[in-house]
C-alpha positions as CSV (number, residue, x, y, z in Angstrom):
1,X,-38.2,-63.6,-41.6
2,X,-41.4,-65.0,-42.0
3,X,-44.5,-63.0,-43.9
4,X,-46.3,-61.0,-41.8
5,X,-44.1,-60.0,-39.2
6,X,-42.7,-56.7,-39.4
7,X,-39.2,-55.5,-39.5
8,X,-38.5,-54.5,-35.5
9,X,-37.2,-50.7,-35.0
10,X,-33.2,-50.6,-34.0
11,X,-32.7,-50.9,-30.6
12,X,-30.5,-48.3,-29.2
13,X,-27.9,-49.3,-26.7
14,X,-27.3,-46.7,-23.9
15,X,-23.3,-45.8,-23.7
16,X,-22.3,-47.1,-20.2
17,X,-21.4,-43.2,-19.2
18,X,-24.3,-41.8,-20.7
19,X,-24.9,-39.1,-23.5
20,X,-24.9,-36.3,-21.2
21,X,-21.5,-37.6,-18.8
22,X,-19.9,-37.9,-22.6
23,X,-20.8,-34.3,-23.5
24,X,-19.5,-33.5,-20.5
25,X,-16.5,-35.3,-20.8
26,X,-16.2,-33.5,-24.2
27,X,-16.9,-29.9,-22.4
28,X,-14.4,-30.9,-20.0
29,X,-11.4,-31.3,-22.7
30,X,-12.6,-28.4,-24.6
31,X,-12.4,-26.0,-21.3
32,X,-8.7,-27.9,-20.5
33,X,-7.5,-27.3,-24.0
34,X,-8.7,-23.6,-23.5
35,X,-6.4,-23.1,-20.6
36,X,-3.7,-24.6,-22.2
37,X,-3.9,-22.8,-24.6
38,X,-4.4,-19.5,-22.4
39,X,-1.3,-20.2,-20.8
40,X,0.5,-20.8,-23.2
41,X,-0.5,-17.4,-25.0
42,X,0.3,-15.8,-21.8
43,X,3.7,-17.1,-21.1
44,X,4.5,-16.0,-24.6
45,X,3.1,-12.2,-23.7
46,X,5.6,-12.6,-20.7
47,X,8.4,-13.9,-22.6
48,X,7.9,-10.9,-25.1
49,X,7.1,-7.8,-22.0
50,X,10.4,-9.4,-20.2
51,X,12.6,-9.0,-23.4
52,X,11.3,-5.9,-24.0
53,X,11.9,-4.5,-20.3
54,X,15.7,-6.1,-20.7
55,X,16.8,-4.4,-24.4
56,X,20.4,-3.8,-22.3
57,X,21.1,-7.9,-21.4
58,X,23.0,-10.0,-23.8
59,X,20.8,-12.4,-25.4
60,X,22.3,-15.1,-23.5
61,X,21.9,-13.6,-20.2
62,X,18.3,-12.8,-21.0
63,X,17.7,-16.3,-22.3
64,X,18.9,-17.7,-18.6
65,X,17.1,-15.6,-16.8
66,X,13.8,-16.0,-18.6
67,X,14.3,-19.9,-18.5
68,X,14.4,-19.9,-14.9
69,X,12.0,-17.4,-14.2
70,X,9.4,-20.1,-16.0
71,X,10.7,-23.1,-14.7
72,X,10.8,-21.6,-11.4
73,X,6.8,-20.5,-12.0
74,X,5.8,-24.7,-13.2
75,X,7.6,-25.9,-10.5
76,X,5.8,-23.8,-8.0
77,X,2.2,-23.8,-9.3
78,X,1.6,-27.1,-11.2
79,X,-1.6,-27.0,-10.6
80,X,-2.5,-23.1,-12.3
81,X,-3.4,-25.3,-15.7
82,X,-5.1,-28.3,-14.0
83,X,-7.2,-27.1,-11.4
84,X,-9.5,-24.5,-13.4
85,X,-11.0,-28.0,-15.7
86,X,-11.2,-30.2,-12.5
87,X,-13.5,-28.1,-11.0
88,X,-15.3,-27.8,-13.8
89,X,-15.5,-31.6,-14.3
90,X,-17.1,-31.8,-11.0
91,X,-19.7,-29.2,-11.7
92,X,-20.8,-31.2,-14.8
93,X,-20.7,-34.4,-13.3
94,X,-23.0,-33.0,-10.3
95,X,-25.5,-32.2,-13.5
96,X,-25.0,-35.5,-15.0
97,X,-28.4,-36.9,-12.8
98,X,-30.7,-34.0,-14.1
99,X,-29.2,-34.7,-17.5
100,X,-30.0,-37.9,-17.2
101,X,-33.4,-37.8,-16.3
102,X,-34.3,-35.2,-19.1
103,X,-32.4,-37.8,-21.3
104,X,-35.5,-40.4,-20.1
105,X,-38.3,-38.1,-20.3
106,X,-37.8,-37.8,-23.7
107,X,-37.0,-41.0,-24.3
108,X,-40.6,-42.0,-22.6
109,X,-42.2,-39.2,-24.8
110,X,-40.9,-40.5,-28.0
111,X,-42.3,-43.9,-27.1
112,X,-45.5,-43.0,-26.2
113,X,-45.4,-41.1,-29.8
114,X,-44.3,-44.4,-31.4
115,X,-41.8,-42.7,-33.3
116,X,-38.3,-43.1,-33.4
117,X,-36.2,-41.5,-30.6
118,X,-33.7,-38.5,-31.7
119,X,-30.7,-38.1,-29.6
120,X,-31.3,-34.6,-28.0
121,X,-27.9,-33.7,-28.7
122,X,-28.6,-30.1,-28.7
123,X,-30.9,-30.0,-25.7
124,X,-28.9,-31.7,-23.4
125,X,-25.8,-29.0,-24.7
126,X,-28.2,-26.2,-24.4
127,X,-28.8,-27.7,-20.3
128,X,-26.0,-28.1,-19.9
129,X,-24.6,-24.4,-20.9
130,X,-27.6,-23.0,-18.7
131,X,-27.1,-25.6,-16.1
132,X,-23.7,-23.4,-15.7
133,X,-24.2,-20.6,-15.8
134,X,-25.6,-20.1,-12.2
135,X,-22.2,-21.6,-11.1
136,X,-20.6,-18.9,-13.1
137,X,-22.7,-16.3,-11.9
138,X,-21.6,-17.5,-8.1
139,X,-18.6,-18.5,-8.9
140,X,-17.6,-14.4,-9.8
141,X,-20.2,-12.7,-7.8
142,X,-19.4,-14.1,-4.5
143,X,-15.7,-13.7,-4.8
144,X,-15.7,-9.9,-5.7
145,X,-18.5,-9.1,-3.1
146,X,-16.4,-10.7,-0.8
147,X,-12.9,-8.6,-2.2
148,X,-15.2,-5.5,-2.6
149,X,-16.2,-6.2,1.9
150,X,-12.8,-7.0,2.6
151,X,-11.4,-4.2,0.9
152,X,-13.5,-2.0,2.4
153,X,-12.4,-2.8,5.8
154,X,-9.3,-2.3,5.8
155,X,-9.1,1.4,3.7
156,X,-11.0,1.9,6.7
157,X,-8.1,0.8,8.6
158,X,-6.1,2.2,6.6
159,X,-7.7,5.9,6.6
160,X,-7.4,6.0,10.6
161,X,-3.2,4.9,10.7
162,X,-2.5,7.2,7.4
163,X,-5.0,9.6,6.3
164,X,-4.4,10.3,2.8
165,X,-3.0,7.3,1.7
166,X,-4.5,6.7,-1.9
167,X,-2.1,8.4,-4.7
168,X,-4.7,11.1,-5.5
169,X,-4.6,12.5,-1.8
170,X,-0.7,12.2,-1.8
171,X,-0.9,14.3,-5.1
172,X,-3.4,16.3,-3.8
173,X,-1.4,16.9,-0.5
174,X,2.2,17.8,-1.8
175,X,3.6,20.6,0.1
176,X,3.2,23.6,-2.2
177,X,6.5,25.3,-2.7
178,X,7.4,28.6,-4.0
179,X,9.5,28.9,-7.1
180,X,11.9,31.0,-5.4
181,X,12.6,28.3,-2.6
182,X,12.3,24.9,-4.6
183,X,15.7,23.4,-4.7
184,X,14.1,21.0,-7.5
185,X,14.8,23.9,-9.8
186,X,18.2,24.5,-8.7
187,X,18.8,20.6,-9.4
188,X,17.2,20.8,-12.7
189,X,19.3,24.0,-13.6
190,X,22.6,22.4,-12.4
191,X,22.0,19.6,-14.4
192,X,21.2,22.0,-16.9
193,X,24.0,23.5,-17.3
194,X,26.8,20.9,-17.4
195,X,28.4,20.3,-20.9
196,X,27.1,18.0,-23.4
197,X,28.3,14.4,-23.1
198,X,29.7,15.2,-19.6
199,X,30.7,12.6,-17.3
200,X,31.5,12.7,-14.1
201,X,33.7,10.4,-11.3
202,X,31.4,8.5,-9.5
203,X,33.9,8.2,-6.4
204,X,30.9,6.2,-4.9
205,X,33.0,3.3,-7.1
206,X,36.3,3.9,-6.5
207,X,36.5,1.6,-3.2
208,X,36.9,2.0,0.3
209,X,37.6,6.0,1.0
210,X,40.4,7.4,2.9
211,X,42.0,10.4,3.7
212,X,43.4,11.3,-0.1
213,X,42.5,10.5,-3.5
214,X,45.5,8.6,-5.5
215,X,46.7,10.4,-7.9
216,X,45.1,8.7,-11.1
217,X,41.3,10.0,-9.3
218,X,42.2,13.0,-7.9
219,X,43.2,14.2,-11.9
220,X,39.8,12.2,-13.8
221,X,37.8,13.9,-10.9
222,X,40.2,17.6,-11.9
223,X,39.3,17.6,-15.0
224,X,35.9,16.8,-14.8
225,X,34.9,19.5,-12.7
226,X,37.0,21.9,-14.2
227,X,35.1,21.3,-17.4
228,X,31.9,22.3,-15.2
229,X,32.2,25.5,-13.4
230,X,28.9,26.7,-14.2
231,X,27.1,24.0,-12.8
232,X,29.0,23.4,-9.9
233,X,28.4,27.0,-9.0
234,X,24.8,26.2,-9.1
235,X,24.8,23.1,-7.5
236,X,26.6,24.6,-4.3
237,X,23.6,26.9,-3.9
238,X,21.9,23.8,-3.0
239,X,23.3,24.2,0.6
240,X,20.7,27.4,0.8
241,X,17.4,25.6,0.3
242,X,15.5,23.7,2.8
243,X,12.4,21.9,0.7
244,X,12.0,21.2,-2.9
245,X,8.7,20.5,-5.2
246,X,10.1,16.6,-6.5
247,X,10.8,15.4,-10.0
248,X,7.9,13.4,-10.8
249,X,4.3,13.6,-12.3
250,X,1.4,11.2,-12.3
251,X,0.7,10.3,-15.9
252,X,-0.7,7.2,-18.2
253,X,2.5,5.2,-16.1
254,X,1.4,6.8,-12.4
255,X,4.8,8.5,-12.1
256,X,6.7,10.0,-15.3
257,X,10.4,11.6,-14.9
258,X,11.2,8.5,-12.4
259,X,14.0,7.9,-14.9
260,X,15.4,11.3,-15.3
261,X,15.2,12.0,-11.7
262,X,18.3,9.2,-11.4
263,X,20.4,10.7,-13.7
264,X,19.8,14.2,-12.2
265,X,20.6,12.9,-8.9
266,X,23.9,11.1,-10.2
267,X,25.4,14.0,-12.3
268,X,24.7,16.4,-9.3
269,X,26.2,14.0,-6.5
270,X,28.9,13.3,-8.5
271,X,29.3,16.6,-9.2
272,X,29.5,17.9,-5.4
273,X,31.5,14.6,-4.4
274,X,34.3,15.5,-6.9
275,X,34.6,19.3,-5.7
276,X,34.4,18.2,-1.7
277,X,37.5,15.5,-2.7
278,X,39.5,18.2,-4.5
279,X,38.5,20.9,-1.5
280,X,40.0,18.0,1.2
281,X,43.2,18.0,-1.1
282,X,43.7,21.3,-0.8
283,X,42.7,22.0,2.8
284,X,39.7,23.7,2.3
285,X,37.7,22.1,4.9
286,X,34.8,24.8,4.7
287,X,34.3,24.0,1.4
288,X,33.7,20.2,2.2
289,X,31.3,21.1,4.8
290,X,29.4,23.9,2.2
291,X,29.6,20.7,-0.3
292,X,27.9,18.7,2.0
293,X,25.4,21.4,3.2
294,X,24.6,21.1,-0.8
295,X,24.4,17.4,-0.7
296,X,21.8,17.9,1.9
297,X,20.1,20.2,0.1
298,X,20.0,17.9,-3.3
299,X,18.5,15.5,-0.9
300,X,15.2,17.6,-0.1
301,X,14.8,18.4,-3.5
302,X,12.8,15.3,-3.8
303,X,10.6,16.8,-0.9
304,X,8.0,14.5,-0.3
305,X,7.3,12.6,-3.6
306,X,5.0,9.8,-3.1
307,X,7.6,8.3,-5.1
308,X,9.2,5.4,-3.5
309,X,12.3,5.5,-6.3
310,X,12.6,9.7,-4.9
311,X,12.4,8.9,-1.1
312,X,15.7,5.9,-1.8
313,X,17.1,8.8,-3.7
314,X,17.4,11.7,-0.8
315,X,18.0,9.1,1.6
316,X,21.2,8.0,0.0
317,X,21.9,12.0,-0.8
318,X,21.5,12.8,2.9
319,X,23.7,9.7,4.3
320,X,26.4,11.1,1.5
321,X,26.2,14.5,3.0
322,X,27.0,13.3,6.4
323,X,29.9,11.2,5.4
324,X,31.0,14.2,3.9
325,X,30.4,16.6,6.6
326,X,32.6,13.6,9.4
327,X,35.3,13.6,6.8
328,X,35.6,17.2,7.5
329,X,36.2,16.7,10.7
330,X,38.5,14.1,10.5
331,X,40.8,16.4,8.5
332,X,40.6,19.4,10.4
333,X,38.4,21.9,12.1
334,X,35.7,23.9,10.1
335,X,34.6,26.9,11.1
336,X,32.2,26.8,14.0
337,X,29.4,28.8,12.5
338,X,29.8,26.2,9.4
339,X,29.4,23.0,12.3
340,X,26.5,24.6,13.7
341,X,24.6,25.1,10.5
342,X,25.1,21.1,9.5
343,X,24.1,20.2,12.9
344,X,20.9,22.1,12.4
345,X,20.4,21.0,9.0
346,X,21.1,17.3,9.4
347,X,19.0,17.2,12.5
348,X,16.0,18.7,10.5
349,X,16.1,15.9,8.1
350,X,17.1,13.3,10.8
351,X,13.1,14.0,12.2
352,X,11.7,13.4,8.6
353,X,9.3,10.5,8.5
354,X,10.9,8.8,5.2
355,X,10.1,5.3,6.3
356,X,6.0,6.6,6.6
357,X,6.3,8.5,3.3
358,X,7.9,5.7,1.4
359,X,5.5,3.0,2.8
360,X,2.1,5.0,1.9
361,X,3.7,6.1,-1.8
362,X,4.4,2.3,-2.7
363,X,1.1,1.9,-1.2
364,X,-0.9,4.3,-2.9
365,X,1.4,3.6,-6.1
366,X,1.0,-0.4,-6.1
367,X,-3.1,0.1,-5.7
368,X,-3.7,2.4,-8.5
369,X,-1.7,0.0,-10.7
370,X,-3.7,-2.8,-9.6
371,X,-7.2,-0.8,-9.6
372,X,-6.4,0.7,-13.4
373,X,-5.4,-3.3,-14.5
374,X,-8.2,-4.4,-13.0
375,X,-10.6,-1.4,-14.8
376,X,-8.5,-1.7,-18.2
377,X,-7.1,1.8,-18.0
378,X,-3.2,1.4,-17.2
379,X,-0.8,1.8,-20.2
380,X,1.8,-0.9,-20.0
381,X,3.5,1.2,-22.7
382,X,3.9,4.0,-20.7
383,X,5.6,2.3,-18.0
384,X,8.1,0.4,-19.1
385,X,9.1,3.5,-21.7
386,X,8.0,1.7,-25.1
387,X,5.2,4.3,-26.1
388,X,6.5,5.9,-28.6
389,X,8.9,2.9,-29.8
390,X,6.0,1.0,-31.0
391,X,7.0,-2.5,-29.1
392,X,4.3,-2.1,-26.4
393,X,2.0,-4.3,-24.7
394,X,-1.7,-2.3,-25.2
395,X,-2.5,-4.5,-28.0
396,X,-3.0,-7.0,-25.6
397,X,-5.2,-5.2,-23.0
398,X,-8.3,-8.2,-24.3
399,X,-6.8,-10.3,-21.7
400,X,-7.4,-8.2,-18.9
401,X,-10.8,-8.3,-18.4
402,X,-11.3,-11.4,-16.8
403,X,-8.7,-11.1,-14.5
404,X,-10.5,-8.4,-12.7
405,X,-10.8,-10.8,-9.4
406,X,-7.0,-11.6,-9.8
407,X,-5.8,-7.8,-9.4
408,X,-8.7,-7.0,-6.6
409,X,-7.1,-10.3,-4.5
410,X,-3.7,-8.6,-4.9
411,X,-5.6,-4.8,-3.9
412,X,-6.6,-6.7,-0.7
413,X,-3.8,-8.5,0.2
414,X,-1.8,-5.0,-0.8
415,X,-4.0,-3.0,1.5
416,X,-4.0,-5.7,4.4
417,X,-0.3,-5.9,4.6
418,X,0.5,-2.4,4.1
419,X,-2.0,-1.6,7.6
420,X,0.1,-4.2,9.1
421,X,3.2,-2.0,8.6
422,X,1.9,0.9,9.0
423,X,0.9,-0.2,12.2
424,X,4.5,-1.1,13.0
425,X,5.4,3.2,12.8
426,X,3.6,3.8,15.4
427,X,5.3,1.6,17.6
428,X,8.7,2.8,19.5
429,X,11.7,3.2,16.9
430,X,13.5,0.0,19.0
431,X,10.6,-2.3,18.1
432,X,10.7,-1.7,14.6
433,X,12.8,-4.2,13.6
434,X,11.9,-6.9,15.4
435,X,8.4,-6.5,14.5
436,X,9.2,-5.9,10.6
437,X,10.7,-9.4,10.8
438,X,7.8,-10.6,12.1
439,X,5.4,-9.2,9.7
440,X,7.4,-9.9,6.6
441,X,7.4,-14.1,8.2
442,X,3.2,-13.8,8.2
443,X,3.1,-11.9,4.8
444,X,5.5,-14.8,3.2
445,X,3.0,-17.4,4.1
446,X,1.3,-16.9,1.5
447,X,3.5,-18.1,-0.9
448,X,2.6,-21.4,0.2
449,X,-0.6,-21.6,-1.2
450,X,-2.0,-23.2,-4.4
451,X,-2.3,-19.7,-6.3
452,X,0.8,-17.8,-5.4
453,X,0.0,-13.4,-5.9
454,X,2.8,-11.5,-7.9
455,X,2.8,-9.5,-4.5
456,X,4.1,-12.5,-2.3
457,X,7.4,-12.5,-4.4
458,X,9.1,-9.1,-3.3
459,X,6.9,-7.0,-1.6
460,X,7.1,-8.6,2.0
461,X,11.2,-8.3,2.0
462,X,11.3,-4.9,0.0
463,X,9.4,-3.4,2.1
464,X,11.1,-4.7,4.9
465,X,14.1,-3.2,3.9
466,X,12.8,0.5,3.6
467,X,11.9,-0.3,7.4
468,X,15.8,-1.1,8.0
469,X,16.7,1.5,5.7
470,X,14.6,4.3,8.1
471,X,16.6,2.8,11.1
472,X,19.7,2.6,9.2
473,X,19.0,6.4,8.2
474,X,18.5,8.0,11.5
475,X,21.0,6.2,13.0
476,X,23.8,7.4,10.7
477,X,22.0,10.9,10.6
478,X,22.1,11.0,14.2
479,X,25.5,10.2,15.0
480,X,26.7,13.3,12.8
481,X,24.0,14.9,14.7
482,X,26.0,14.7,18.2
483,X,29.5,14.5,16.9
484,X,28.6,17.9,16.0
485,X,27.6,18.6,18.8
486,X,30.4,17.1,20.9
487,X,33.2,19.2,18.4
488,X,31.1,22.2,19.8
489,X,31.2,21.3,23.3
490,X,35.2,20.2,23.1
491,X,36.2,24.1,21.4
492,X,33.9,25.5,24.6
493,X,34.8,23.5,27.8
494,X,38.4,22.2,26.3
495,X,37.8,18.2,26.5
496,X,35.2,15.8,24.6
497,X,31.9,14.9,26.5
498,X,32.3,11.6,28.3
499,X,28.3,11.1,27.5
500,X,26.0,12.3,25.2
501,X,24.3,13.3,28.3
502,X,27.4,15.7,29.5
503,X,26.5,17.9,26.0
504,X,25.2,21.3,27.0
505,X,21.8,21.7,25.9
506,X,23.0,25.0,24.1
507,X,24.7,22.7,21.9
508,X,22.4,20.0,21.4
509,X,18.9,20.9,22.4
510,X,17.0,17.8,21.3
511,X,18.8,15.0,21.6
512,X,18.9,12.0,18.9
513,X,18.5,8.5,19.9
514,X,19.5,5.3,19.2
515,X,16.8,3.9,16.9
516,X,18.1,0.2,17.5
517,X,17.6,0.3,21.2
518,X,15.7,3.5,22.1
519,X,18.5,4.6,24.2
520,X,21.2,7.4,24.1
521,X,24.0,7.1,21.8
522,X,27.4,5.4,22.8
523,X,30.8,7.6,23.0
524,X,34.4,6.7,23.6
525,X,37.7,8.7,23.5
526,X,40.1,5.8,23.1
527,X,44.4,6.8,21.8
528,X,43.2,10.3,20.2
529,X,39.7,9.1,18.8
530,X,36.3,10.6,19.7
531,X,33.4,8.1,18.5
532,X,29.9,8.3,18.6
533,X,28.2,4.6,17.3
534,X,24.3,2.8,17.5
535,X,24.8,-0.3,18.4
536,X,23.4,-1.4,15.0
537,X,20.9,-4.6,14.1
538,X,22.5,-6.8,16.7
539,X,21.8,-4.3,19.6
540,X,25.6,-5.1,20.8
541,X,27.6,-2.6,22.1
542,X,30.9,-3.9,20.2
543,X,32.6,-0.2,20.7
544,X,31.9,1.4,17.5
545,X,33.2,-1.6,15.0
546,X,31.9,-1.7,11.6
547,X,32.1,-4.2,8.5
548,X,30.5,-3.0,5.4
549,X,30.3,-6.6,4.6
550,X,29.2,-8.4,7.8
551,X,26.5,-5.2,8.6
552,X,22.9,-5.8,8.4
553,X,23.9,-9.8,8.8
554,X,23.0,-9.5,12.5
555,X,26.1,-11.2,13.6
556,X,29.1,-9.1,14.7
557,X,30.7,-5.1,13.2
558,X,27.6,-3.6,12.4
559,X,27.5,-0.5,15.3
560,X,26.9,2.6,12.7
561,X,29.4,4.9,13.9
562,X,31.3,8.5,13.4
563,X,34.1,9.8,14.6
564,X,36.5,12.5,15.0
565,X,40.0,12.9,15.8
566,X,42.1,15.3,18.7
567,X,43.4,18.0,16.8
568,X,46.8,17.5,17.3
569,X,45.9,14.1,15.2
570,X,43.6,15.4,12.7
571,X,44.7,14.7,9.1
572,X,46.7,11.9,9.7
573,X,44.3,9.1,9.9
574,X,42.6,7.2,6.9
575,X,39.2,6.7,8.9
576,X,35.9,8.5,8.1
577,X,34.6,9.6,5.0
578,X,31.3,9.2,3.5
């Protein structure tokens, strides 16, 4: 270099994406490494709530089950950890222009300063961040005033098909009964009153029923009544009460005593079901129908719980008290002043809308979970019983926060598909099913898309099935109802009815009907047998046949039947039973 001539600046030689696309870039893998690491923190918090929900599984069986449960979850959304940085990719690569310019304004200013450039490092950062935050604003703004709109709508809906659907009004609105009538208490003081460490024959397990216990049952179910008396006396006065309070209680887990409810119910059914067994040994077929009256009344001691775990509870107790109350039949001939109390009772909780009660308490249950998530005021300790253990979930209540728009998607689609079904009630009983289907096909369709909601999982088919369950309910209900009513008519006019029509109105006043098809019940006297049968899911009129296996299959056995016998024949068949 010659003398003179001065020593020229450093050039410096623009990357070919550009300072601001390579901060980007560098934003990008930060914000991807963020949600992997999200998820992965996450998956763990749902590895540790599921082992905690599961302390009974074998460590093997839980390790399956959890394996699948995530594998089933990557295989399904692949693109929950991919999609959140691709969109933000694009959002910074729409700024890279302005970024770019700024980049040469400075440049241009430096110049005309004859200095030395800087890189502007920080300021194209600080544009960046800034440049963002507009899209974040939008990007949560418009969603939620779009939920808060659409949720809106439909509570509207919702408030015109059931009035008093959110939990508070279902609280608000439970029938207030009087200590003296509540058959709650008499549960509660059966239970009570049984000895410590008792345990009673659950004949619900002891396979298909007929006519007598073998010997091994009939003593196990002996002596664990015996051992009972006190109880069992208390339990029988069941069959005096019409309407009970319910078990449970809103609390920091919505409903608290779900769990002791079950065991109530269990300890008192097996309790009844073991005395009407012995009481058909010996012959005592008043007793069986008095045991049954009891069942029934067990059954509305859950009243109307907005409880969806209470309504499955007194519709199983009410389908056992029927059984019980055919089988009676079956062996011989209760007294008629016995017959026409059942029929009155079963026929009063045949009219009871369980199917509407169940619907709006998983409902009203489902959006107050989702609504306290979303707000950060549901205890996941309190749920899933681990508050006093010290193995809860609360310490991890940071993460909720930001999926507020998460839980209000699933209050929409909640309150959208519930209106949907709720809609279906008010249709005629025979289009229930058909139209259940139907729904539960549109509700499934959105497990197809690229977020899949918790919701899509099981609601659509559970739900379903309390719909199937109602028609399943009244239909067995119902044809008690009438074979009642025909064991009337045969002791007054000498022969069985040849219709459900040919019943005197003095001995069924309001008539049940099929639910299935909306018609009148089928009957047929066929070698000594009086039947009474629904055609069942198929709608075929296949003469009363029934397959505990092949029934709600749609294919063939599934008419839901009772029957009774001539009395010359009574006590020698091993049909009927509960």
């Amino acid at each position: 270099m010659s003398e003179g001539e001065t020593t020229p600046s450093a050039v410096r030689v623009p990357s070919p994406l550009g300072d601001g696309m390579r901060i980007s870039l560098l934003i990008i893998a930060a914000v991807a490494s963020l949600e992997v690491i999200t998820a992965v923190v996450l998956l763990v918090l749902v590895v540790l709530f599921a082992v905690a929900l599961a302390p009974l599984e074998s460590p093997g069986d839980r390790l399956a089950r959890l394996t699948d449960m995530l594998l089933t979850a990557f295989r399904r959304q692949p693109s929950f950890l991919l999609i959140p940085p691709v969109l933000m990719g694009v959002v910074f690569w729409l700024m890279h222009p302005l970024i770019v310019l700024l980049e040469r304004y400075e440049q241009d200013a430096q110049r005309k300063r004859r200095a030395p450039p800087r890189p502007p490092n920080w300021k194209r950062f600080l544009l960046a961040v800034l440049g963002l935050l507009p899209f974040l604003f939008l990007a949560i703004f418009i969603p939620a005033w779009m939920l808060a709109a659409r949720i809106e709508a439909v509570s509207a809906r919702l408030d015109r098909l059931a009035p008093g659907w959110r939990l508070e009004q279902q609280v608000a609105n439970l029938e207030a009964v009087p200590e003296a009538e509540d058959a709650t208490r008499v549960l509660t003081d059966a239970v009570a009153k049984l000895p410590i460490g008792w345990k009673g024959v659950d004949l619900m397990k002891e396979g298909d029923w007929s006519l007598s216990l073998d010997q091994a049952t009939a003593a196990k179910v002996r002596v664990s009544i015996d051992a009972a008396p006190e109880a069992l006396a208390v339990a029988r006065r069941l069959a005096d009460y019409e309407r009970g309070r319910g078990f449970v209680t809103m609390g920091r887990a919505l409903w608290e005593g779900e769990d002791a409810q079950i065991l109530q119910a269990k300890a008192v059914r097996c309790l009844l079901d073991g005395d009407a067994a012995l009481a058909v040994e010996a012959g005592d077929l008043d007793r069986v129908v008095e045991d049954g009256l009891a069942l029934l009344g067990a059954a509305r001691a859950f009243g109307d719980s907005p409880s969806g775990l209470s309504q499955a509870l007194r519709r199983l107790l009410a389908l056992r008290a029927g059984g019980w109350i055919e089988r009676a039949l079956v062996r011989g001939e209760p007294s008629s002043d016995l017959l026409t109390r059942a029929q009155a009772a079963i026929l009063h909780e045949h009219r009871y809308a369980q199917a509407l009660t169940t619907i709006k308490a998983n409902l009203g249950r489902n959006f107050e979970m989702f609504r306290r998530v979303g707000s950060d005021e549901y205890s996941f300790d309190a749920d899933v019983g681990m508050y006093e253990s010290g193995r809860g979930m609360d310490h991890a209540r940071f993460l909720l926060p930001p999926l507020t728009l998460w839980f209000g998607w699933h209050r929409a689609l909640l309150l959208e598909w519930s209106s949907d079904l709720l809609a279906i009630l008010e249709r005629p009983e025979s289009d229930w099913s058909e139209a259940a289907k139907a729904w539960e096909v549109r509700a499934s369709q959105v497990r197809g898309q690229w977020i899949r909601p918790l919701l899509a999982e099981t609601f659509p088919s559970l739900q379903r099935k309390i719909v199937d369950g109602e028609l399943r309910r009244r239909a067995g209900l119902g044809v008690v109802a009438v074979l009642l009513a025909a064991e009337r008519h045969r002791r007054a006019a000498g022969t069985w009815p040849k219709s459900v029509a040919e019943i005197g109105a003095e001995f069924l006043p309001d008539q049940p009907l099929d639910p299935y098809n909306g018609e009148a019940f089928h009957v047929e006297h066929v070698d000594g047998r009086f039947r009474v049968y629904s055609v069942g899911p198929n709608r075929r009129d296949e003469h009363g046949s029934y397959d505990k296996v092949k029934w709600d299959r749609e294919s063939t056995d599934d008419d839901v039947g009772a029957s009774a016998h001539d009395p010359a024949l009574r006590g020698r068949s091993a049909e009927g039973g509960p």
